[in-house]
N, C-alpha and C positions, 0 to 999 in steps of 0.2 A: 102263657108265659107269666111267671110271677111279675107282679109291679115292680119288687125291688131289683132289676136286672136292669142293668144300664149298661150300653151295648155304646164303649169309645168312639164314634164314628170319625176323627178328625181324619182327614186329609191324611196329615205326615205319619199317625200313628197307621192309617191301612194300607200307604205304601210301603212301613219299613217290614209292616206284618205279611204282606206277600213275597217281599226277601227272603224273610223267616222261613216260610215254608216250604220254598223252594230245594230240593233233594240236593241241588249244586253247590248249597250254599255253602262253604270250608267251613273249619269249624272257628278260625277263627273271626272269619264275619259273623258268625252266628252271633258270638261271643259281644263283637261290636255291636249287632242290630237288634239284640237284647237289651242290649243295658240302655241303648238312646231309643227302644221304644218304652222302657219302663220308666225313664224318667218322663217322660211321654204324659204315660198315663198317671204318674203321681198329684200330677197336676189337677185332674180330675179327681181322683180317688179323694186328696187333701181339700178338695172345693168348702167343704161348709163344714171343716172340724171349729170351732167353737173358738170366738176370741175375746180376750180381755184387755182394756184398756191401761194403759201405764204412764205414767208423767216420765217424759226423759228433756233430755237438752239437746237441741242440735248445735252445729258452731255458732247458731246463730240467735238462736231463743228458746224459751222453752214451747214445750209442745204437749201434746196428750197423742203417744199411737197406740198398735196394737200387736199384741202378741199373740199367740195358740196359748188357752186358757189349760192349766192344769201342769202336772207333768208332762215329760217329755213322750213324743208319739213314741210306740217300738210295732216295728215292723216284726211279723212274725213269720219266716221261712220255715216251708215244709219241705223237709230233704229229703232228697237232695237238691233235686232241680230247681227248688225255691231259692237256690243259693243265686243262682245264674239274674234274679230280678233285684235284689240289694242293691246291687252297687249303683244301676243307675236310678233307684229309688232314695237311695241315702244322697248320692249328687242334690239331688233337692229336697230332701229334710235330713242333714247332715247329722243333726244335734240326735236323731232319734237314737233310741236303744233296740238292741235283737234279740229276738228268742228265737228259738229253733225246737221245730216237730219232728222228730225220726219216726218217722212211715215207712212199710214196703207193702210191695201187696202178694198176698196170697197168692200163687198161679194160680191155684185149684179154685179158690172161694171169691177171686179179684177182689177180697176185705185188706182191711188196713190191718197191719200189724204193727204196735208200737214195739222201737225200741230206742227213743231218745227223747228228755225232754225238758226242758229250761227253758226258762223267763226272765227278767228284770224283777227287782223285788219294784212294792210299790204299783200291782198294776190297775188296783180299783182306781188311782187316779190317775191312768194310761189311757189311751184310745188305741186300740191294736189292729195292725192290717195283717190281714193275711197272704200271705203270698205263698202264689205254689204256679206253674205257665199252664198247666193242663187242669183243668175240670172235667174228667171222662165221665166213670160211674158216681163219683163225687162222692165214694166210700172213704179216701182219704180226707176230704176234706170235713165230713160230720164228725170225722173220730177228732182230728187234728180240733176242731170247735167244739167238743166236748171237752177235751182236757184241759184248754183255753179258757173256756168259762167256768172251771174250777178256780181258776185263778181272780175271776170277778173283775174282770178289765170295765172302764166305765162306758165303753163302745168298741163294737167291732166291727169292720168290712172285710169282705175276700174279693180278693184281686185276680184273675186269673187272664192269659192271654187270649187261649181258644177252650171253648164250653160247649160241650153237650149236650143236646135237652135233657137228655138222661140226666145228666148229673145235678143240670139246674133243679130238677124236679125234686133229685133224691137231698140234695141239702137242701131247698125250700122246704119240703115234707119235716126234717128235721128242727132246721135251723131258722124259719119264716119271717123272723125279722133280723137276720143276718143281709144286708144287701150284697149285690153282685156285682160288681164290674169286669168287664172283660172286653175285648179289642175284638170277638167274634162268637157266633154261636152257628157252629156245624152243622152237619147233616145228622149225624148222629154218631153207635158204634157199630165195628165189627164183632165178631165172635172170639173174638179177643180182648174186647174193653178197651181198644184203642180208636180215639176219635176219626170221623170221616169225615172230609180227606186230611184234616189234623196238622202236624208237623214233622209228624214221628217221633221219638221220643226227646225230648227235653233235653234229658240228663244227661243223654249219650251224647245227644249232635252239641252241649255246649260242653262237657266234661273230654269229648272225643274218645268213648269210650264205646263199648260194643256188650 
């Protein structure tokens, strides 16, 4: 296992993650145990982005605190199903900005196919997350961090829920000093390219679609 994989282990984030995966789940708990496990994990993912010091005034004196040095973070969603980790990512760094990756994947090839893609102007002085819940083959997630680092963001992380070896291995191979976090790392895939035993798909069970 690559060193940069850090595997969320808290308490509330691997209860609400066994909700998640549950077949019974409606789609609108889904909906709910997404977004309060991603705010969850922002916590961790935002741990040691970079701060700088500022003179402000409280009511009462002045003071010297601190802020997230630079521009503002932007979280960067791979659609679809990245959409479903926003909201309760932004709940605790509200101020950030969004880019968005349109990915699909090949049936035949299980490769990414682009076809959407925007940023924030500004992003060499961004620190970018990537969000996306599944890391299967982790083909969308090299393409989506190749396009990403055209843009020359001044740091990146990927965020994902549940991970693969497979796919840790196939972005590590690519992206080695990209780190990893994610709330689990599976058994592996089927002959499908969908995680085992996984959640099923993302997009559908938060979008309610088929």
């Amino acid at each position: 296992m690559p060193a940069a994989v850090q595997v969320i282990d808290h308490p509330l984030v691997q209860h609400k993650l066994t909700l998640l995966r549950r077949k019974t789940t409606s789609t609108a708990d889904f909906r709910r145990l997404l977004g309060e496990l991603s705010a969850l994990m922002a916590y961790e993912v935002t741990r040691d982005l970079p701060l700088c010091e500022v003179a402000i005034e409280t009511p009462v004196a002045p003071t010297v605190g601190r802020l997230i040095d630079g521009k503002k973070t932007v979280f960067v969603a791979i659609l679809r199903a990245g959409i479903g980790i926003l909201d309760g990512m932004l709940d605790v760094v509200p101020g950030a900005r969004v880019g968005h990756v349109g990915l699909y994947r090949d049936p035949h090839t299980l490769r990414a196919v682009e076809y959407y893609f925007k940023m924030p102007r500004g992003m060499r002085e961004r620190d970018a997350i990537v969000v996306d819940p599944m890391l299967a083959t982790g083909h969308s997630a090299v393409a989506a961090l190749d396009r990403l680092k055209e843009t020359q963001p001044r740091s990146i992380r990927y965020v994902c829920l549940v991970s693969a070896p497979e796919g840790i291995a196939h972005l590590h191979q690519h992206h080695p000093e990209v780190p990893i976090y994610t709330a689990a790392i599976d058994e592996g895939l089927n002959d499908h390219g969908y995680i085992v035993p996984g959640l099923g798909d993302a997009g559908d069970r938060f979008f309610g679609t088929k």
